[in-house]
N, C-alpha and C positions, 0 to 999 in steps of 0.2 A: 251444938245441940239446939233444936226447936223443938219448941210446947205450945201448942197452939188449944183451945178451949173455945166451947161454943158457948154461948151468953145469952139462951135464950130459951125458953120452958122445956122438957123435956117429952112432953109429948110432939113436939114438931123437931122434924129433922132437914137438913138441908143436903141436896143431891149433887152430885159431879165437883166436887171442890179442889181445887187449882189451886196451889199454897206457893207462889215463886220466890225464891231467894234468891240473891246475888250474887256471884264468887267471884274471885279473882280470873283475869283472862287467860294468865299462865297456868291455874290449877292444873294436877295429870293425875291418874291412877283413884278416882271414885272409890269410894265403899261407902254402902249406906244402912240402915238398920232401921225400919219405922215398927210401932206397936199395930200398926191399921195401914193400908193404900197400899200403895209403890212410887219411888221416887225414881225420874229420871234427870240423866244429866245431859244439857243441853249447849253445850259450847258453841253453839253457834249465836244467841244472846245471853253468852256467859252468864245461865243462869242454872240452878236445880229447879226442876218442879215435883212439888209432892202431891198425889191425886189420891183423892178419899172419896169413894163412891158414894156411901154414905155417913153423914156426921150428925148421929142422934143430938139433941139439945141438950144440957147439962156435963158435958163427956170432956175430957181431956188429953190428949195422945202428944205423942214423944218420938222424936225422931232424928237420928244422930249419923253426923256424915263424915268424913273422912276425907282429905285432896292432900295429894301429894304436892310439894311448890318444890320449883329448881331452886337452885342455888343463886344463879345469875336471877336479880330481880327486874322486873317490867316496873319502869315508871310511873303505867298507869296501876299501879296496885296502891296506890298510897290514897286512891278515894276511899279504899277499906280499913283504913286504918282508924279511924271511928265506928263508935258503935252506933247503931241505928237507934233512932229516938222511941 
């Protein structure tokens, strides 16, 4: 789940926003669900991006993803295994 929230007067809005997130390399089978934009999933720099055309000032949105993982694990998944600061 991501909540992202803009922090800045609510008469000014900011245009074309690019939200990236990380996944795992092995992730399979996407589902996504946002309140606002569309999310695409980008395996090629093993990442999601979430685009929000426009993000009024004061506003808060929600967006919730889903990745299938194999069984057999990838070595490199173990950078994920902390949470981001």
């Amino acid at each position: 789940m991501v909540k992202t929230r803009s922090q800045f007067k609510s008469r000014s809005y900011a245009s074309n926003v690019e939200i990236i997130i990380p996944v795992p390399i092995d992730a399979n089978t996407p589902f996504f669900k946002s309140t606002v934009g569309i999310v695409k999933y980008l395996p090629d720099i093993e990442s999601m991006v979430w685009c929000i055309n426009t993000f009024p000032g004061s506003k808060e949105y929600l967006m919730k993803a889903r990745f299938g993982l194999p069984s057999v694990t990838d070595e490199r998944r173990n950078k994920f295994k902390t949470m981001p600061a």
